[in-house]
Each structure stands twice: as structure tokens, then as C-alpha cells.
C-alpha positions in Angstrom: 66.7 207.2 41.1 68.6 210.2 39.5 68.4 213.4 41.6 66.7 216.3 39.7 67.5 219.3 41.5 68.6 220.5 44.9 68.8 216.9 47.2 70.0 215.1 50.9 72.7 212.7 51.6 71.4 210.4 54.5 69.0 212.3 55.1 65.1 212.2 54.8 62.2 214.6 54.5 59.1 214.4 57.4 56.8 211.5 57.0 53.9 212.7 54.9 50.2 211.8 55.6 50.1 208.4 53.4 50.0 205.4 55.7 52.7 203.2 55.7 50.7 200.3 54.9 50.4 201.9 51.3 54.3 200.7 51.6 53.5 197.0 52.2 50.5 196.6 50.1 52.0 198.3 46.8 54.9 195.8 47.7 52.4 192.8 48.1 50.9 193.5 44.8 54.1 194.4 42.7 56.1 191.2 44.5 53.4 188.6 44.9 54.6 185.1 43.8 52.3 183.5 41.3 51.9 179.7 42.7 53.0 178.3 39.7 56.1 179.8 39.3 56.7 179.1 43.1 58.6 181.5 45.6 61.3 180.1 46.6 63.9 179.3 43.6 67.5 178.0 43.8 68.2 181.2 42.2 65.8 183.7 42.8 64.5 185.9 39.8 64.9 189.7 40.7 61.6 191.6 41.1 60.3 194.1 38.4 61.7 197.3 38.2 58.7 200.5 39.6 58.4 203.4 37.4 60.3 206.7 39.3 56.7 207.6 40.1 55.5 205.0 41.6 58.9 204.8 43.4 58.8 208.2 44.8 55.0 207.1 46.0 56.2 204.4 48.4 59.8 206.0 49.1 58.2 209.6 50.0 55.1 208.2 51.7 56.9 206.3 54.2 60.9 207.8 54.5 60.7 211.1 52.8 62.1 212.6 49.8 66.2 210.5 49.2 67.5 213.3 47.0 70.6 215.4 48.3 73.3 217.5 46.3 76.6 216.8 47.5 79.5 219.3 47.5 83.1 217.6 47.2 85.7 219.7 48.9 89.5 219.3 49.0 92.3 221.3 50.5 93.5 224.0 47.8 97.0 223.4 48.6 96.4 219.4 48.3 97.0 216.9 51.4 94.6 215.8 53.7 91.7 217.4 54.9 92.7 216.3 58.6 94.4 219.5 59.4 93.5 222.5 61.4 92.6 224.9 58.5 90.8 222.5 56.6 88.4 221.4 59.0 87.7 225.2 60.5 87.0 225.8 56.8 85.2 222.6 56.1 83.1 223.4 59.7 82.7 227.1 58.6 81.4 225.6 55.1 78.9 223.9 56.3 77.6 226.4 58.9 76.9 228.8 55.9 75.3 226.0 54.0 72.9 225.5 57.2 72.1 228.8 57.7 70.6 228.6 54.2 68.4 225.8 54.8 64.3 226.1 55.0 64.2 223.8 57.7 66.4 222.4 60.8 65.8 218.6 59.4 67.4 216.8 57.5 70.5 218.3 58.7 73.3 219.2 56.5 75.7 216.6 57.2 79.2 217.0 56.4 82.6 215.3 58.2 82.4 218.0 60.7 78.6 218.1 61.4 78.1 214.0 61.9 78.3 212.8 65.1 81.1 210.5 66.0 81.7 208.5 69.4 84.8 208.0 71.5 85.6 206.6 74.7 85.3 208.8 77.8 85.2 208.1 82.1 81.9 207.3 82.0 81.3 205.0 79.3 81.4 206.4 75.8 80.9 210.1 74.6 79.0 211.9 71.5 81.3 214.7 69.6 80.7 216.6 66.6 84.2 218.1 65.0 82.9 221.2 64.7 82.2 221.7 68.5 85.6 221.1 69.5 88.0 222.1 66.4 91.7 220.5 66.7 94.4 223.4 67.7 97.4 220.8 66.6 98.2 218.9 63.8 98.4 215.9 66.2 95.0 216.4 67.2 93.5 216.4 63.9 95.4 212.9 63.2 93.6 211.9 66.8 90.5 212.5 64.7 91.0 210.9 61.6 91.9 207.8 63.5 88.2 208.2 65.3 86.8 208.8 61.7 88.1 205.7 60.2 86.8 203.8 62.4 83.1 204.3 60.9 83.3 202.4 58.0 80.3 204.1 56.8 81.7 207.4 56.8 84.2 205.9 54.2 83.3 207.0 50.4 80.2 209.0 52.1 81.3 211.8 54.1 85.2 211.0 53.5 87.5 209.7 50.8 89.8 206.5 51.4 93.0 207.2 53.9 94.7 209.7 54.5 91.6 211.7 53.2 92.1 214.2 50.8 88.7 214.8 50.0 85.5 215.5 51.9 82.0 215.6 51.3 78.8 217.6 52.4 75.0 216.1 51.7 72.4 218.8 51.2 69.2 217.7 51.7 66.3 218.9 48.8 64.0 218.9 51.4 65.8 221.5 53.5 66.5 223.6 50.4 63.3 224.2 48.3 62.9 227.3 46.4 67.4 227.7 46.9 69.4 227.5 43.5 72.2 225.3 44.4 74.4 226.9 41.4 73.9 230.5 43.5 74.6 229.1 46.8 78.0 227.3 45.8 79.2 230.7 43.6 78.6 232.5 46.9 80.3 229.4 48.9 83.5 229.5 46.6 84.0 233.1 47.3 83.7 232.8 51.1 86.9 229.7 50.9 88.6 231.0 48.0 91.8 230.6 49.3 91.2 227.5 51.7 89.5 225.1 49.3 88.5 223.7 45.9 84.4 223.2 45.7 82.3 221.4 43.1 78.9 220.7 43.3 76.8 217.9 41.9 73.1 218.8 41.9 71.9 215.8 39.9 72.3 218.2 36.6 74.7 217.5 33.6 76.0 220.8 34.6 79.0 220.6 36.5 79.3 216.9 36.0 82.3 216.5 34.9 84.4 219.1 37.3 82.4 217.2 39.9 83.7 214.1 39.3 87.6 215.4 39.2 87.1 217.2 42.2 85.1 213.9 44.2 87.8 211.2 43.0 86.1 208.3 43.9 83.2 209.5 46.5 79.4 209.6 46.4 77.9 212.1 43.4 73.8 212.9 43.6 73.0 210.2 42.0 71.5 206.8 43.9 69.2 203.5 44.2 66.9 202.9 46.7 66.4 199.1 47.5 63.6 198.3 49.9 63.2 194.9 51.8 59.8 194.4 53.5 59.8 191.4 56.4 57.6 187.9 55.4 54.3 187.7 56.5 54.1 187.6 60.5 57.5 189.1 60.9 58.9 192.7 61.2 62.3 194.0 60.3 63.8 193.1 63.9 64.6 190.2 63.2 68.4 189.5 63.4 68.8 187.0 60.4 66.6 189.5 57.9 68.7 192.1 59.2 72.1 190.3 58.6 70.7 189.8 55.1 70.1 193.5 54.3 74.4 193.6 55.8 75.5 191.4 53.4 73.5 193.1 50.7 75.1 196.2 51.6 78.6 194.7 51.7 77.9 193.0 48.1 76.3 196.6 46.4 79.6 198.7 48.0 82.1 195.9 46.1 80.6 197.2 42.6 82.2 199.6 41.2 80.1 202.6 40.8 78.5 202.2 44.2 80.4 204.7 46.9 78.4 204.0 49.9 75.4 202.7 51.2 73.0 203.1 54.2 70.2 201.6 56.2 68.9 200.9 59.5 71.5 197.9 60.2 73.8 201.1 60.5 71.9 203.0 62.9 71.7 199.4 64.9 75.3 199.0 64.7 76.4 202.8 65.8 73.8 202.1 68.7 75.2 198.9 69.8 78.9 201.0 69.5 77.3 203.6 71.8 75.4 201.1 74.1 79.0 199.1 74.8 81.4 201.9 75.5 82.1 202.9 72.0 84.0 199.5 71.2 84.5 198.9 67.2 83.7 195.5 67.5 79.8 195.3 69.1 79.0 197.6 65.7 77.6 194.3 64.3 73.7 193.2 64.2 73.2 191.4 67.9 71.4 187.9 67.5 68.5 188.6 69.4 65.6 190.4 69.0 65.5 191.9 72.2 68.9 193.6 71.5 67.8 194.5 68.4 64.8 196.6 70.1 67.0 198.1 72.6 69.1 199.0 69.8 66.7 200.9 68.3 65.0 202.3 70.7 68.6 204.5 71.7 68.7 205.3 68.5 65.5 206.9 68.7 65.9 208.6 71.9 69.6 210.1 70.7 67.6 212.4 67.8 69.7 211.2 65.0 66.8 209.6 63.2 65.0 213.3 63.3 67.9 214.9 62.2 69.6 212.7 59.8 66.4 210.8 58.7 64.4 207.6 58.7 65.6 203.9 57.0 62.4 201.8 59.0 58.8 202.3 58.4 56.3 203.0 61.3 55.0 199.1 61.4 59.4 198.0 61.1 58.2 196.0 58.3 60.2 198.0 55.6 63.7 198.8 55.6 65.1 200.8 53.1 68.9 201.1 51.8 70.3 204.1 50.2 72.6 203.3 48.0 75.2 206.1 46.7 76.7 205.4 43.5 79.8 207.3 41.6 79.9 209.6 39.0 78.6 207.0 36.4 80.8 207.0 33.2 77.9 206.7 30.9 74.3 205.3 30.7 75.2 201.7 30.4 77.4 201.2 33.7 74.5 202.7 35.4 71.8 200.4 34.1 74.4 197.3 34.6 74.4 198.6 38.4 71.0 198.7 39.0 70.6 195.1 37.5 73.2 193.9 39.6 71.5 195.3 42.6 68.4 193.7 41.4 70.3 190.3 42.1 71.6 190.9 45.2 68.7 192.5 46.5 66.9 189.4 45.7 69.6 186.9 46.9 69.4 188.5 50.0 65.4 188.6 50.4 65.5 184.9 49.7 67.7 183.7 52.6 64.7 185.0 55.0 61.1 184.7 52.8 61.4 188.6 52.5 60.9 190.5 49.4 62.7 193.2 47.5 62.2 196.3 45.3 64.6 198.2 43.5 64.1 201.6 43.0 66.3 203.0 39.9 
């Protein structure tokens, strides 16, 4: 759904009061199969599209408010961003931006606030750029290499390689009552000589130097796709959740999606942190067990305080965020969501779940 004012990248406001089972029944009711149409179809139909209302309902009941504004940043001078300056400047950036926040969580998360991992002597280690800023210009590549290897960093908090543009998520939630136009006037004047900001707040305003500025990264703009487990069954399980992956990895081969995110990445950056850091155990284990331990370090690290929730309290929703482009009109945007109507429902059929797409 379009953002409407000040909003959060990843992130995700604190549960409210309405129980999550008001998540699985509206689903039940919106996504039941009438028996003479029958359920499972060669070709499943995609489900009906919510109203934003009833969307925020389910979405803000159970994960919290999905809106951010997002601040694309590039070096003034051009190049990359992986240079000494830029990220002091990019670090200092966001540090101003936090200070302004009305709450600790959702974090602001920017390339130099997110946490990465990299190997260390005893088993892996958890860095933020910010804590450590590179001295040398060889240092800084040292980190882009780390970077890269998050692929969902890519088109979220980074542009393509070598990186010449970066990107900062402000969550709504952590802003109410702030005027983002205010805040990024008093932002440029703090960098005017380091870097070229634009803001996208969800607002014509400012579109269109946004989308100069952001090249081909995330704007304020994005869909929210839910997939609730079949009956008996929770989100854990490995084949649903390597169905939500290759939902993910169809939605981010469109062309105005930038990014998107669920809780098959916070498995996957578990299992990375669980096995030394190693690229290749990122991936959804095939057991249930692993996908429990899985979870449970994610829970324990504080990422899914600070940089919000993608499960629902009885696992039997996840929810993808998925970050779409500047949209060149109207039309490519409703195209999008249709297409993510088909996939959504391609991928709910390979395991009896359903799907609900959230424009």
C-alpha cells in the first residue's frame, strides 16, 4: 500500500492489543474455497484484493504499522559510497536522523546502522559500520566485499556494485508528530558539502528528484503479501517456507520491485550466524527443528525488536514486504500488484497455504 506520510523500511511498529487470530480468521473468511469451485487448481486463481483499511487491520494488528520514508544518499563528488568520508557522513546521517526519533524501535536502519556478520576466532562476529568506521580506503573495500554478500541488502540498503548510492528507512512509527520535509532541509544543511539527499515520504512532492537521486533502489512505496500455513500446520515448516523464497526471488525479477523481505531472511542470516558466518548455510534448513533453532537465535539476538516482526505470535502468518521503485505511472503499479497476486498464489498452492495481497 502507498505510504502516506512519515514511514519504516524493515521495520515494524509494537504489536497492538488485537489478537492475532483476528489475522487467521479475516484470512479464513476473505480466502475460503467454495467447494464447488474446488481448492486446488492447475493454475490457481489469485485471491481478492482487501481494501487499504481492512489491510492496515490485519497488517497493524499483528506486525505493526509497514510504512517508512526512505532517504537516498550519494557521494556529492560521485563514486562509491565505500569510502572513508562517505560512510562517517552516511553514519553521522543517520545518528541525527535517530536522535529525532519518538521511540528506540523500529530503528533507523541505514548501511551503516544494520548489522552485518564476519568471521572471527571464535566462530562468527556481529559488527555495525558505524562502531568501527574504516581509516583506509582498503578497509572500506574490506567492507563492501562483507556487504555484498547479503543479498538482501542489495536494492534495500545499497545500490548494485560498486555502490554509489545508499539508502536510510525511517520508520512512521518512530517519527509521529516529525515533518519529514523539516527534518531533511535541516539534514542537507548538516552534509552540504559531503552528500546529495532526497527524500521520498510517500508524497508527490519530491517524487521526481527522488527518483534521480535513488537510481534504481527502494522509494516509500510497497506491497505487503501475507501467507498463513494450512490447517494444522504453522509457518515452520521448511517446504512452506521455501515457497515464500521462491515468491520472493519471482516478485524481485519484476521490474519495479527493489527488494523484498520476510522471515525466510531472518532464518537465513540466523543459519549464517549459527554456522560461522558461511554464505552458503543462508538457505531455509529442511527440518523443522532447524527451523526452530533458527528462530529462536533470532529472537534472542534483538533484531526482531529492533528492526521489526515478519511472523505472527501463533507462526501461522508470515508476511513479505515487498519494496517497489519509483513507479513511472499508475498503470505499472497496478500491473505489479497483479503480478504479485499470481505469484503469491502459485506459491501458496505448492503447500495448501493461502495468500493475501495487500496493495
Amino acid at each position: 500500500m502507498p505510504a502516506q506520510s512519515l514511514t519504516s523500511g524493515p521495520g515494524a511498529a509494537p504489536r497492538s492489543a488485537r489478537p492475532a487470530r483476528l489475522v487467521a480468521a479475516l484470512l479464513a473468511a476473505i480466502l475460503a474455497c467454495a467447494a464447488s469451485a474446488g481448492c486446488v487448481r492447475r493454475h490457481p486463481a489469485p485471491p481478492p484484493l482487501l481494501s487499504e483499511g481492512e489491510c492496515r487491520d490485519i497488517i497493524e494488528g499483528s506486525f505493526g504499522n509497514q510504512d517508512a520514508s526512505v532517504l537516498a544518499v550519494r557521494p556529492l563528488r560521485g563514486g562509491t559510497v565505500f569510502t572513508p568520508e562517505t560512510l562517517a557522513a552516511v553514519a553521522r546521517l543517520t545518528d541525527a536522523i535517530q536522535r529525532e526519533a519518538t521511540t528506540d524501535t523500529p530503528m533507523v536502519l541505514s548501511l551503516t546502522s544494520s548489522p552485518f556478520l564476519r568471521p572471527a576466532s571464535r566462530g562468527v562476529q556481529v559488527f555495525r559500520i558505524a562502531d568501527e568506521l574504516p581509516e583506509t580506503r582498503s578497509a572500506a573495500d574490506a567492507l563492501a566485499r562483507i556487504v555484498y554478500s547479503f543479498d538482501l541488502v542489495v536494492n534495500n540498503l545499497v545500490s548494485l556494485p560498486p555502490g554509489s548510492v545508499t539508502y536510510i528507512h525511517l520508520p512512521r512509527v518512530a517519527f509521529e508528530g516529525k515533518d519529514p520535509r523539516s527534518l531533511l532541509q535541516a539534514l542537507r544543511t548538516q552534509e552540504l558539502e559531503t552528500l546529495l539527499i532526497a527524500l521520498d515520504d510517500g508524497s508527490p512532492e519530491g517524487r521526481t528528484e527522488y527518483a534521480e537521486v535513488a537510481g534504481s533502489g527502494p522509494s516509500a512505496d510497497h506491497v505487503e503479501v501475507m501467507f498463513q500455513a494450512r490447517e494444522g500446520e504453522d509457518m515452520k515448516d521448511p517446504d512452506s517456507l521455501s515457497a515464500v523464497v521462491d515468491f520472493q526471488r519471482h516478485a524481485e525479477a519484476l521490474p519495479l520491485v527493489a527488494q523484498s523481505y520476510s522471515v525466510t531472511d531472518d532464518i537465513m542470516l540466523a543459519r549464517r550466524y549459527l554456522f560461522r558466518g558461511n554464505p552458503a548455510e543462508g538457505r531455509i534448513p529442511n527440518r523443522r527443528a532447524a527451523v526452530g533453532q533458527a528462530l529462536l537465535a533470532w529472537s534472542l539476538s534483538g533484531n526482531a525488536e529492533t528492526m521489526g516482526t515478519r511472523l505472527s505470535s501463533d507462526e501461522r502468518v508470515a508476511l513479505v514486504r515487498v519494496g517497489l521503485r519509483v513507479a513511472r505511472d499508475a498503470e505499472q503499479r497496478s500491473k505489479t500488484v497483479e503480478d504479485l497476486r499470481h505469484l503469491a498464489a502459485a506459491a501458496a498452492a505448492r503447500t495448501g497455504m493461502r495468500s493475501i495481497v495487500c496493495p
